[in-house]
PDB file of N, H, CA, C and O in Angstrom:
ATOM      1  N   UNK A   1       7.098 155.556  54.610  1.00  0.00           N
ATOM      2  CA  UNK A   1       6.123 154.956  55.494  1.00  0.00           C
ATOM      3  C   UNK A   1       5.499 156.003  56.423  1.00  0.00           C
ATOM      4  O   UNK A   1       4.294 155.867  56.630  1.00  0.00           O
ATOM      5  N   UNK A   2       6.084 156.955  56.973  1.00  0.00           N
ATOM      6  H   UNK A   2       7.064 157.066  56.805  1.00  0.00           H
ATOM      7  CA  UNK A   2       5.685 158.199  57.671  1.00  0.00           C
ATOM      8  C   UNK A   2       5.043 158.827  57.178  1.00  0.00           C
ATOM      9  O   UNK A   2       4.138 159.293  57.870  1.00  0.00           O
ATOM     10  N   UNK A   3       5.099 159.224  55.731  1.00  0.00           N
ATOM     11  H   UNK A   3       5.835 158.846  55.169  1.00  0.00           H
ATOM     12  CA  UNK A   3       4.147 160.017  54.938  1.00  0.00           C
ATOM     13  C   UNK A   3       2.989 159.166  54.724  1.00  0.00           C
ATOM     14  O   UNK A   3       1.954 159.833  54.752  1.00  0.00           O
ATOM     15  N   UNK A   4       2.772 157.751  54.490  1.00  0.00           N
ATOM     16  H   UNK A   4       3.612 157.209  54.467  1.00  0.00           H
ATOM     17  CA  UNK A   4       1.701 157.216  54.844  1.00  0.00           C
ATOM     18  C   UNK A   4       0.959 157.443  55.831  1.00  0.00           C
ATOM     19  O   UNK A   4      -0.238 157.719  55.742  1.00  0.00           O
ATOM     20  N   UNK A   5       1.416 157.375  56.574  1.00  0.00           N
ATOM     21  H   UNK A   5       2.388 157.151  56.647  1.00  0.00           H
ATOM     22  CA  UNK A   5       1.096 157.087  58.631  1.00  0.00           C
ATOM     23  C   UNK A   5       0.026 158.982  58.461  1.00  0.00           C
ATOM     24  O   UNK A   5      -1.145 159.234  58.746  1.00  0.00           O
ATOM     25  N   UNK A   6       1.077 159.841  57.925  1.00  0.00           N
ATOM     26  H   UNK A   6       2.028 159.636  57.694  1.00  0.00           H
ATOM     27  CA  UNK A   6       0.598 161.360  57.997  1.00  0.00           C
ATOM     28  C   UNK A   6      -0.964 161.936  57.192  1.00  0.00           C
ATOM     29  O   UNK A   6      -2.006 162.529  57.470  1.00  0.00           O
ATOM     30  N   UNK A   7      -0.195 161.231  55.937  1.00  0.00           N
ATOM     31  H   UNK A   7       0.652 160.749  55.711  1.00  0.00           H
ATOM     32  CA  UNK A   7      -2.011 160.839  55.102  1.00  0.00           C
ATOM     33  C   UNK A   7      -3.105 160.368  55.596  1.00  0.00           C
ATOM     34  O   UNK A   7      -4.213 160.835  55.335  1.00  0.00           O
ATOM     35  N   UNK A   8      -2.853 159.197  56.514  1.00  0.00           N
ATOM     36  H   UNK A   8      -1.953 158.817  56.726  1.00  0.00           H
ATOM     37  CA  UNK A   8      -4.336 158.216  56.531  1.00  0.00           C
ATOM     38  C   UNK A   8      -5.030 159.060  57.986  1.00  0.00           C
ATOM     39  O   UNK A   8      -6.251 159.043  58.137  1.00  0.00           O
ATOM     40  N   UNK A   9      -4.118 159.781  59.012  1.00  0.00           N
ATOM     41  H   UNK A   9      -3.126 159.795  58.890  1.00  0.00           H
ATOM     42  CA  UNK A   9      -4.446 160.770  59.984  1.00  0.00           C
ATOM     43  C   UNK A   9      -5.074 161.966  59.324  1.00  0.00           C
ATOM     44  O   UNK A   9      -6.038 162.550  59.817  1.00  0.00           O
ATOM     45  N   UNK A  10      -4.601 162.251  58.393  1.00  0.00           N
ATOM     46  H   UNK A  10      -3.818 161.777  57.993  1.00  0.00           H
ATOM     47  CA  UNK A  10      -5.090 163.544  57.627  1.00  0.00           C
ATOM     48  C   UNK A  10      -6.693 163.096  57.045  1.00  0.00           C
ATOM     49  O   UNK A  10      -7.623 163.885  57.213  1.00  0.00           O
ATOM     50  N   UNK A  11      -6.865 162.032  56.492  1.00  0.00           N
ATOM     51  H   UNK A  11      -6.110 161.392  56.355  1.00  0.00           H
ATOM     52  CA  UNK A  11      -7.966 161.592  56.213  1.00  0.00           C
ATOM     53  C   UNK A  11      -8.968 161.047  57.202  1.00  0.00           C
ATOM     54  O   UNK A  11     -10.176 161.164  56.996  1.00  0.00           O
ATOM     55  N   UNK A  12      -8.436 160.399  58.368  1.00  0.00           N
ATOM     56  H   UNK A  12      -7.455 160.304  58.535  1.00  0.00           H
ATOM     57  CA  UNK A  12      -9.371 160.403  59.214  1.00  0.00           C
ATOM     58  C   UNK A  12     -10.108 161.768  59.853  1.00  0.00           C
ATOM     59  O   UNK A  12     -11.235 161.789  60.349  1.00  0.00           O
ATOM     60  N   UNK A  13      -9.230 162.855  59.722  1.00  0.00           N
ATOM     61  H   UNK A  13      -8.315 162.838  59.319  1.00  0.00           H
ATOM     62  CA  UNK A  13      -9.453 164.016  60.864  1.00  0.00           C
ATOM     63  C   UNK A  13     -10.929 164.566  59.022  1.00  0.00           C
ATOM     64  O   UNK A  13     -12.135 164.499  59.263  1.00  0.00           O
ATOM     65  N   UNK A  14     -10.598 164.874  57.978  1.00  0.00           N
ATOM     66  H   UNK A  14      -9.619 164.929  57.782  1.00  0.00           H
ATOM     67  CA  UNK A  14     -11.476 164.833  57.242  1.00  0.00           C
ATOM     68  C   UNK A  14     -13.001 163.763  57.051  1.00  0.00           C
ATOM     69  O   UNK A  14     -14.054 164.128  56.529  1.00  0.00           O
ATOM     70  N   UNK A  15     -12.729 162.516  57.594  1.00  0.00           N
ATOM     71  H   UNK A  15     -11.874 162.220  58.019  1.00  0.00           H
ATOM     72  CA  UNK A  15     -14.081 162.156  57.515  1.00  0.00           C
ATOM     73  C   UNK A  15     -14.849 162.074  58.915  1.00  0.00           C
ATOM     74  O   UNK A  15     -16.058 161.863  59.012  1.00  0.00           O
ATOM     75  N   UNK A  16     -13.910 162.287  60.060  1.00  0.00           N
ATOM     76  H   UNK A  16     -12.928 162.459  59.981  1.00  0.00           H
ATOM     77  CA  UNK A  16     -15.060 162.918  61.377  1.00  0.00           C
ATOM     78  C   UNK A  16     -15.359 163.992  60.755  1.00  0.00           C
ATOM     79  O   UNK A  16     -16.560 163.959  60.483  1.00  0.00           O
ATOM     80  N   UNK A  17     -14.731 165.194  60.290  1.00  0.00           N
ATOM     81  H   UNK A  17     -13.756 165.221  60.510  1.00  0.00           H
ATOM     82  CA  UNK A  17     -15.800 166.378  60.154  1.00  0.00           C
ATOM     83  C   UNK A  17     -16.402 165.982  59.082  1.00  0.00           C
ATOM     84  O   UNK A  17     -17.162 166.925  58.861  1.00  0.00           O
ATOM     85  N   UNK A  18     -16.686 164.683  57.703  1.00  0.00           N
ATOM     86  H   UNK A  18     -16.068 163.918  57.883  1.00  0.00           H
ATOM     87  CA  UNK A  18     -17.559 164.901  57.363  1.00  0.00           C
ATOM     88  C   UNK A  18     -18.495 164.373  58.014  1.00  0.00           C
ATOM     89  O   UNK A  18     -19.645 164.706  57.724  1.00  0.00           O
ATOM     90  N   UNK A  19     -18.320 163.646  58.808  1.00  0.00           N
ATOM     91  H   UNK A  19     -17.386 163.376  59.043  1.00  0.00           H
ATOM     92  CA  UNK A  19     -19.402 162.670  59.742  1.00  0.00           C
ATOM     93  C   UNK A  19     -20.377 163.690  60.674  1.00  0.00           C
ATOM     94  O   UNK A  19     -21.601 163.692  60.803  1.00  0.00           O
ATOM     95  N   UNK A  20     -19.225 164.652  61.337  1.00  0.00           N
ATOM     96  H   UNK A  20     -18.231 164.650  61.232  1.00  0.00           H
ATOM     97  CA  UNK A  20     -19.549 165.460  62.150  1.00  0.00           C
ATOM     98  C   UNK A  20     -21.495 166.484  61.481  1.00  0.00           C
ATOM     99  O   UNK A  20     -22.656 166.626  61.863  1.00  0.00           O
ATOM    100  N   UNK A  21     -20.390 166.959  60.101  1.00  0.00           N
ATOM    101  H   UNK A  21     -19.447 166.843  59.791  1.00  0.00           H
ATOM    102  CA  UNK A  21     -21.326 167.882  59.727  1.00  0.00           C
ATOM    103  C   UNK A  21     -22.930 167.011  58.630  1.00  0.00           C
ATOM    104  O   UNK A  21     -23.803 167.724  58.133  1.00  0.00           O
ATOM    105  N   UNK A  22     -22.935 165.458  58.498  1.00  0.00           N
ATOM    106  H   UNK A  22     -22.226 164.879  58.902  1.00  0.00           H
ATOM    107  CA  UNK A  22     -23.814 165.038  57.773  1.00  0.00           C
ATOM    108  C   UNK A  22     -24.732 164.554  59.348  1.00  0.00           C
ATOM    109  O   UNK A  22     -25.798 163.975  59.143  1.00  0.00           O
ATOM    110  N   UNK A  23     -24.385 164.753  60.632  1.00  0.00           N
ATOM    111  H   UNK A  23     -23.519 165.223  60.799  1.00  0.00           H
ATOM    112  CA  UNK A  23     -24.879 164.039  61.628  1.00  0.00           C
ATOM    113  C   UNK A  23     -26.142 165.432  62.246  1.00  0.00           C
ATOM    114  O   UNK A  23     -27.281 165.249  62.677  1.00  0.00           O
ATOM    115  N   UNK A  24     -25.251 167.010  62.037  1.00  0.00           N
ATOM    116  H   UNK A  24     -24.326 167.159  61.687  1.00  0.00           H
ATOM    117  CA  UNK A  24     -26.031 168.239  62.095  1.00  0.00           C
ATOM    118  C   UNK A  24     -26.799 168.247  60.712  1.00  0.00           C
ATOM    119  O   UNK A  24     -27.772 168.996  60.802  1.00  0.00           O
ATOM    120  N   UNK A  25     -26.709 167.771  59.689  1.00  0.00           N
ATOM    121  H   UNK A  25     -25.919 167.162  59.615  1.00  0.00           H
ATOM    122  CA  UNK A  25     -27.592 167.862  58.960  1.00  0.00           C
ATOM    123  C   UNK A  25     -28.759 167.327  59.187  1.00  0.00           C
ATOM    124  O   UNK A  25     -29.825 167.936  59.290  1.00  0.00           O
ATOM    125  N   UNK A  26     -28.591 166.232  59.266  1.00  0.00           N
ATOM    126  H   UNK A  26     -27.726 165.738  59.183  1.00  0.00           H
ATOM    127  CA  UNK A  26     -29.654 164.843  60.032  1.00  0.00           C
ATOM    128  C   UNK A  26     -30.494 165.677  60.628  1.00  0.00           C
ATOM    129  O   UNK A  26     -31.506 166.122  60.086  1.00  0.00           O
ATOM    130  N   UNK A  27     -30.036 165.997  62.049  1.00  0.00           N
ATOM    131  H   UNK A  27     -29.214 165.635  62.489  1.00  0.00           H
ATOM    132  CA  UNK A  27     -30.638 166.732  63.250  1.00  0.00           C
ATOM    133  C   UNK A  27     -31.560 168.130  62.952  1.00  0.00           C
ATOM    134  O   UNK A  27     -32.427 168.696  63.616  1.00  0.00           O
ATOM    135  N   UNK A  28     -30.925 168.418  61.581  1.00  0.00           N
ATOM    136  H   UNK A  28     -30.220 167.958  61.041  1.00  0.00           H
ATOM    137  CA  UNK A  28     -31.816 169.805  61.051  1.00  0.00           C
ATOM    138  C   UNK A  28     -32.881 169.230  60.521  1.00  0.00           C
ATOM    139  O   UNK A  28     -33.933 169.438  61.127  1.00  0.00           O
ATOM    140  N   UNK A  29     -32.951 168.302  59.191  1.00  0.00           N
ATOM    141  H   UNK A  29     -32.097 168.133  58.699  1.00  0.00           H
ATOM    142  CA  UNK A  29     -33.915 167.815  58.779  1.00  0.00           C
ATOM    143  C   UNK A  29     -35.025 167.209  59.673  1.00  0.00           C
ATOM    144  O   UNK A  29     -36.178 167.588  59.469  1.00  0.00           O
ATOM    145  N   UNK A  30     -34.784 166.328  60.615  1.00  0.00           N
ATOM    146  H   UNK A  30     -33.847 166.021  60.780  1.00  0.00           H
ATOM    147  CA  UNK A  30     -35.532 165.766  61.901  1.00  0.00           C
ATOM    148  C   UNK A  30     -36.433 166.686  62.411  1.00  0.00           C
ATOM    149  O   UNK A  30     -37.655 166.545  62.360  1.00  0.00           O
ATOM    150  N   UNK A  31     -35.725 167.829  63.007  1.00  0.00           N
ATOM    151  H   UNK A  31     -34.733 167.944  63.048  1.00  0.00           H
ATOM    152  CA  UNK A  31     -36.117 169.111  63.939  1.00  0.00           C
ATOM    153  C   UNK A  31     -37.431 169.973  62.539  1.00  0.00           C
ATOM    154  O   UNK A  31     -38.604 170.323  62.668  1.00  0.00           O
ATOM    155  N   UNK A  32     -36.957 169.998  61.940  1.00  0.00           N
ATOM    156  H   UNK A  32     -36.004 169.714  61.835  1.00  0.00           H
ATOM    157  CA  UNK A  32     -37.852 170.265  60.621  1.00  0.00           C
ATOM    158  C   UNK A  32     -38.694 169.586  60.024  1.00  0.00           C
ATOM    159  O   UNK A  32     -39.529 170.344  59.529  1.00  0.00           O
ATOM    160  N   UNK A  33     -38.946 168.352  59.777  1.00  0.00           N
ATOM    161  H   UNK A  33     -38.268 167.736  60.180  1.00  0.00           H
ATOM    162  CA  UNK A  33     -40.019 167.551  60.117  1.00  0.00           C
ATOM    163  C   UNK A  33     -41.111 167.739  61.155  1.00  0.00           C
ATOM    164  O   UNK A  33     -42.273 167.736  60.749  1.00  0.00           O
ATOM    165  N   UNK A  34     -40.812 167.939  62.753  1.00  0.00           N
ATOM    166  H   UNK A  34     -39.868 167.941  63.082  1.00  0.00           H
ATOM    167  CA  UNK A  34     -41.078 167.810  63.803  1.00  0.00           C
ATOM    168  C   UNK A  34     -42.338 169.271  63.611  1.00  0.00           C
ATOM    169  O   UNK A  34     -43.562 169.351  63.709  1.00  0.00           O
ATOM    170  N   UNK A  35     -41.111 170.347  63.265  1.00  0.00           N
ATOM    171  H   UNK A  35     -40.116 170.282  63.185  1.00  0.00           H
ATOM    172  CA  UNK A  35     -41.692 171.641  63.075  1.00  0.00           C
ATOM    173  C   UNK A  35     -43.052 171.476  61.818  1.00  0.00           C
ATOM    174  O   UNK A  35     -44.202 171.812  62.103  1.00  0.00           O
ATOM    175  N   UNK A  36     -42.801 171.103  60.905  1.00  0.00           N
ATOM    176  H   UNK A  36     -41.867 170.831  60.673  1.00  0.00           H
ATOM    177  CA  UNK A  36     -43.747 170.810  60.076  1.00  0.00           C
ATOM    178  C   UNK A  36     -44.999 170.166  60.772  1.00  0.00           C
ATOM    179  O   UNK A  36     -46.144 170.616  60.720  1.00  0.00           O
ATOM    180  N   UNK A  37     -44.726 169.418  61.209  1.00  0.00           N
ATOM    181  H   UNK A  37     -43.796 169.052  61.252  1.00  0.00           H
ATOM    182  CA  UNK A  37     -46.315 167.993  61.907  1.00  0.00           C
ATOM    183  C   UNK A  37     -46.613 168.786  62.984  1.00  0.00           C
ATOM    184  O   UNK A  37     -47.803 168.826  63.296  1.00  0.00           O
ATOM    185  N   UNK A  38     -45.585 169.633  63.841  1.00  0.00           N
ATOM    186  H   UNK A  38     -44.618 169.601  63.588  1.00  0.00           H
ATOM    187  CA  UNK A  38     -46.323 170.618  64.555  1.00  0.00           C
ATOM    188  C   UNK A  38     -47.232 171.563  64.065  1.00  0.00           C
ATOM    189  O   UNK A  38     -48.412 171.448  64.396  1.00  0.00           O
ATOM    190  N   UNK A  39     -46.902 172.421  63.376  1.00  0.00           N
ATOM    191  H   UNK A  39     -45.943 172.514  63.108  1.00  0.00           H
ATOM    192  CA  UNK A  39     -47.420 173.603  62.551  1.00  0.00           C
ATOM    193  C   UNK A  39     -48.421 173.751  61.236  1.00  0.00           C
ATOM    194  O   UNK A  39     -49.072 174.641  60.689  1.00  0.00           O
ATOM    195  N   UNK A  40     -48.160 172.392  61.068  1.00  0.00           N
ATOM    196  H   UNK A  40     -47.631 171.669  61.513  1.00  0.00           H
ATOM    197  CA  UNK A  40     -49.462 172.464  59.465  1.00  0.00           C
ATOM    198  C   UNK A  40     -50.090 171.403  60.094  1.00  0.00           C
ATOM    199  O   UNK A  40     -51.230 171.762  60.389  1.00  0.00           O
ATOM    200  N   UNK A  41     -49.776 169.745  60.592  1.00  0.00           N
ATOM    201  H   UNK A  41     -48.850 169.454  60.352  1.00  0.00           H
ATOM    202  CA  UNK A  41     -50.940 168.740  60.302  1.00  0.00           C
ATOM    203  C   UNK A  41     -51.454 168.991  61.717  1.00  0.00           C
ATOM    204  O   UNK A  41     -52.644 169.298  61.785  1.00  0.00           O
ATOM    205  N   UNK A  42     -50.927 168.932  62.595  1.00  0.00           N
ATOM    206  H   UNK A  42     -49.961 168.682  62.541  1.00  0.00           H
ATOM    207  CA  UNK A  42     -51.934 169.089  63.590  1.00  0.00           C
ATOM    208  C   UNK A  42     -53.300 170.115  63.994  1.00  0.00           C
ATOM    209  O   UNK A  42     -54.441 169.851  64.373  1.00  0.00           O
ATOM    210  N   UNK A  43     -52.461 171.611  63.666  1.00  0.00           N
ATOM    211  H   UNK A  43     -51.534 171.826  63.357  1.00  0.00           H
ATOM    212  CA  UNK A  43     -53.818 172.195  62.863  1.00  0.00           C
ATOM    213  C   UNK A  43     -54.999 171.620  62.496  1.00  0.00           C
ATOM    214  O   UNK A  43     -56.086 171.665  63.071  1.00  0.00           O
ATOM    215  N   UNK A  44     -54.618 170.962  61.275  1.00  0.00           N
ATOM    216  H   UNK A  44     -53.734 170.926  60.808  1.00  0.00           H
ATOM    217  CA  UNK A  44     -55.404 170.495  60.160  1.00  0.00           C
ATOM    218  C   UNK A  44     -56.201 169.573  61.089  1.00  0.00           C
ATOM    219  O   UNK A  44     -57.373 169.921  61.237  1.00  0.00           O
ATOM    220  N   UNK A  45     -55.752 168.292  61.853  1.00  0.00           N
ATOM    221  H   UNK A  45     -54.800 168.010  61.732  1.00  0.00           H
ATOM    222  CA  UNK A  45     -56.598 167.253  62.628  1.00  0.00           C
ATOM    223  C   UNK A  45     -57.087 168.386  63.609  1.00  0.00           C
ATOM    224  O   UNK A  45     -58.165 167.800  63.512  1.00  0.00           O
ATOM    225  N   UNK A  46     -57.341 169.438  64.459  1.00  0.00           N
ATOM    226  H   UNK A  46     -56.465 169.914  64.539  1.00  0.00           H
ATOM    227  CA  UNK A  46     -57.766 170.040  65.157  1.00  0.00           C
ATOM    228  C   UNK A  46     -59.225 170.868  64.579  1.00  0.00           C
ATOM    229  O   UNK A  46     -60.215 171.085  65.276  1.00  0.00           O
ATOM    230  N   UNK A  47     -59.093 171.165  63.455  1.00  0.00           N
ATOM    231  H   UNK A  47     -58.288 170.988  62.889  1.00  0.00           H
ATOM    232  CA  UNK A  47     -59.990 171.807  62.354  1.00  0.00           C
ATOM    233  C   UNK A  47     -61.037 170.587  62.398  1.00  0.00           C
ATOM    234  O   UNK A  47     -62.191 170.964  62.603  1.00  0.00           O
ATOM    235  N   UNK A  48     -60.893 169.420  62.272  1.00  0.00           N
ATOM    236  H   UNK A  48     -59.956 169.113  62.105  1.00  0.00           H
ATOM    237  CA  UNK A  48     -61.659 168.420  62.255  1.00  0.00           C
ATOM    238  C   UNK A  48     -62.802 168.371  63.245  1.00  0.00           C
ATOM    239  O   UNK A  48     -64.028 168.376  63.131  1.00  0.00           O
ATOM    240  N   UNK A  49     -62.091 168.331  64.092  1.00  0.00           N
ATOM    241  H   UNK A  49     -61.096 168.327  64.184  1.00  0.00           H
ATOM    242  CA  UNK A  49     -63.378 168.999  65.490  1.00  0.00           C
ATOM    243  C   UNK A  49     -63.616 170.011  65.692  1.00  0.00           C
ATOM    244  O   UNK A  49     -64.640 170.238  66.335  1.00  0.00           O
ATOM    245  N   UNK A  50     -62.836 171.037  65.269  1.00  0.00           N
ATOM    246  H   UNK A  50     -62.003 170.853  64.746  1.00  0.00           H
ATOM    247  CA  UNK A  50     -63.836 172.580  65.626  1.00  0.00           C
ATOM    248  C   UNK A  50     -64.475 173.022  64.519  1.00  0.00           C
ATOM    249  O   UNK A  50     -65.302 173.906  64.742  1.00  0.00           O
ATOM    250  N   UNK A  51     -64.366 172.728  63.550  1.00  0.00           N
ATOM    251  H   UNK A  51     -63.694 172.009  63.368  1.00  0.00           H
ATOM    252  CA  UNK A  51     -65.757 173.284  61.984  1.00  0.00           C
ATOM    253  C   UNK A  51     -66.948 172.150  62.778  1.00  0.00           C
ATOM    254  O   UNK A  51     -67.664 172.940  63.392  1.00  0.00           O
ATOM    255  N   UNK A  52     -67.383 171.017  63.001  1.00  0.00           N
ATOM    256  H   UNK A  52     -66.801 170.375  62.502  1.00  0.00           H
ATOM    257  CA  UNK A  52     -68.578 171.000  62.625  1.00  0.00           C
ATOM    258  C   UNK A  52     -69.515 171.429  64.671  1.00  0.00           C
ATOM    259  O   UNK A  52     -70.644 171.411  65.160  1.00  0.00           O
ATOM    260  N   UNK A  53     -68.189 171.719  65.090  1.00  0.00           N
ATOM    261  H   UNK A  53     -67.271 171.734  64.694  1.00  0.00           H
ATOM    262  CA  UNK A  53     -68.990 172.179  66.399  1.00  0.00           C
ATOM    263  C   UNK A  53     -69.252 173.897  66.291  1.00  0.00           C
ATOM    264  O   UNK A  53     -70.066 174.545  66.949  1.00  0.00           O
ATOM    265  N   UNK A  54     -68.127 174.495  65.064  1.00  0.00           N
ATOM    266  H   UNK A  54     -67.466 173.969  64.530  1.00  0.00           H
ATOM    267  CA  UNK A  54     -68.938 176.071  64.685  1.00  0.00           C
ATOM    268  C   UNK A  54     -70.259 175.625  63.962  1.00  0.00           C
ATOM    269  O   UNK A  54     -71.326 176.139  64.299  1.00  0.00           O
ATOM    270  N   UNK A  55     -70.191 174.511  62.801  1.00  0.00           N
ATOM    271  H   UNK A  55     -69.325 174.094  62.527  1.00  0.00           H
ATOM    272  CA  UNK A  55     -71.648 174.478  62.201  1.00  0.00           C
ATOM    273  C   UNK A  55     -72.664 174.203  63.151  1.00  0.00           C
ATOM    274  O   UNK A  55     -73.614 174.977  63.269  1.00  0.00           O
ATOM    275  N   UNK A  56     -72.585 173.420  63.676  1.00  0.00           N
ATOM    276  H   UNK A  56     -71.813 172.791  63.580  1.00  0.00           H
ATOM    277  CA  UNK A  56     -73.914 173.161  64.852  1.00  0.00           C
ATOM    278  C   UNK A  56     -73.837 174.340  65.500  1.00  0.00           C
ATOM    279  O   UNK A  56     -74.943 174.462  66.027  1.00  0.00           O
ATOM    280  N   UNK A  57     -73.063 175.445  65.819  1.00  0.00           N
ATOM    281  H   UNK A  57     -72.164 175.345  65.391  1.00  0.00           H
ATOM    282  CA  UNK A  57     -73.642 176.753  66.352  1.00  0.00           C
ATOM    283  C   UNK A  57     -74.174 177.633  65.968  1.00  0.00           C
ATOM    284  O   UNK A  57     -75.157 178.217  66.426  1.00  0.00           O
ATOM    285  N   UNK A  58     -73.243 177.930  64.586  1.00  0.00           N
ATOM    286  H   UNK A  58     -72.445 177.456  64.215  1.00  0.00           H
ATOM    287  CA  UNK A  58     -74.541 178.941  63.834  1.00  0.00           C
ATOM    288  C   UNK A  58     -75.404 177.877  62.915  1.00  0.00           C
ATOM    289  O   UNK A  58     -76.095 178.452  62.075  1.00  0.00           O
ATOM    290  N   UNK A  59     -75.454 177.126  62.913  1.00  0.00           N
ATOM    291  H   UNK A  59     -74.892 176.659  63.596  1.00  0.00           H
ATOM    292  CA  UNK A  59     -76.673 176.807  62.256  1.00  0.00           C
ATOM    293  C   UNK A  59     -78.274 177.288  62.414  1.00  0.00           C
ATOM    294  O   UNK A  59     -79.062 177.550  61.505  1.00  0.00           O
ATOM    295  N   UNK A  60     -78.519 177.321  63.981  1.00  0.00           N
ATOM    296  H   UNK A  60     -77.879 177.108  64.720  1.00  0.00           H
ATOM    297  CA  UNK A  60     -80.180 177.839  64.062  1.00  0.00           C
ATOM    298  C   UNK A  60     -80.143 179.296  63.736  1.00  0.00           C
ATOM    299  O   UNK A  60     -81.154 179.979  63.574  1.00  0.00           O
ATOM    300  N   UNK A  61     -78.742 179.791  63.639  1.00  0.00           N
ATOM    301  H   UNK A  61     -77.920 179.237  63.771  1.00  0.00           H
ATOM    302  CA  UNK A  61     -78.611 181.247  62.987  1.00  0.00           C
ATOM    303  C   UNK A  61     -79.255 181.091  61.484  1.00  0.00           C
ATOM    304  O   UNK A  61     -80.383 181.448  61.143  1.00  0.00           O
ATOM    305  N   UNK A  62     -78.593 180.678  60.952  1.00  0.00           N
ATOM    306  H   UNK A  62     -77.677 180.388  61.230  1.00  0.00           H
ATOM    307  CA  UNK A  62     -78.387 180.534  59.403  1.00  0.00           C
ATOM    308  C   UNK A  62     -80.223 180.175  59.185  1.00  0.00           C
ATOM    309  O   UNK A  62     -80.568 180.033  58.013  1.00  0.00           O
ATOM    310  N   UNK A  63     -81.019 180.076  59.964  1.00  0.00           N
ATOM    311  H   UNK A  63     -80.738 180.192  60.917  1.00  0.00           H
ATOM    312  CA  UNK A  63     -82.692 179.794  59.416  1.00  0.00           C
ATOM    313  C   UNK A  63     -83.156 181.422  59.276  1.00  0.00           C
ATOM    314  O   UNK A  63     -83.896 181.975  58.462  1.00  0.00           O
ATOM    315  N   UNK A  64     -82.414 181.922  60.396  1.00  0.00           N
ATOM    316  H   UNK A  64     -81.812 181.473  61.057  1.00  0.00           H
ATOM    317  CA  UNK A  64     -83.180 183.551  60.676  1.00  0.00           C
ATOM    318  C   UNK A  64     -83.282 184.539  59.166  1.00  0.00           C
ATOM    319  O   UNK A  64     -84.116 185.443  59.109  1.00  0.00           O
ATOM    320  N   UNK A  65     -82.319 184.241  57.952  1.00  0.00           N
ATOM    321  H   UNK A  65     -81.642 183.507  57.998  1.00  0.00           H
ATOM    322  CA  UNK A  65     -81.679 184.589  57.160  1.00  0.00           C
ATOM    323  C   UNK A  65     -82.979 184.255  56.153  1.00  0.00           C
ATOM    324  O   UNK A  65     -83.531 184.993  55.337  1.00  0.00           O
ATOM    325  N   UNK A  66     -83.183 183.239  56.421  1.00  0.00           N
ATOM    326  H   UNK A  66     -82.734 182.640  57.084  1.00  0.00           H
ATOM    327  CA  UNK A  66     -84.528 183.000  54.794  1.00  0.00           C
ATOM    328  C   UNK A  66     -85.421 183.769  55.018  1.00  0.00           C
ATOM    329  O   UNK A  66     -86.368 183.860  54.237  1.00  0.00           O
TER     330      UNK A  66
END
C-alpha cells in the first residue's frame, strides 16, 4: 500500500511539470502571435494610408516627366 501511496506522488510531481512546461509553451506561442500582428499586419494596415497620401504627392510630379 506504501508503494502505492509513493507511485501516485511520483506521478503527480510528473504531471505539474508537465502542466508546468505545456502552460510556458502556451505563453510562447501567445507572445508570438502578439509579435507577429505587431510586426507584419499592422505595418501592412499602416501602408494603407501612407501609399495613396505618397501618390497624391508625387503625382503633379509624375506630369513633369511626359
Amino acid at each position: 500500500m506504501e508503494e502505492i501511496f509513493k507511485k501516485l506522488a511520483e506521478l503527480e510531481q510528473k504531471v505539474d511539470a508537465v502542466y508546468k512546461s505545456a502552460e510556458k509553451t502556451r505563453k510562447y506561442f501567445m507572445w508570438t502571435l502578439i509579435l507577429s500582428v505587431v510586426f507584419l499586419v499592422i505595418p501592412f494596415i499602416a501602408l494603407i494610408f501612407v501609399i495613396p497620401s505618397f501618390l497624391s504627392a508625387i503625382g503633379p510630379n509624375l506630369d513633369l516627366l511626359k
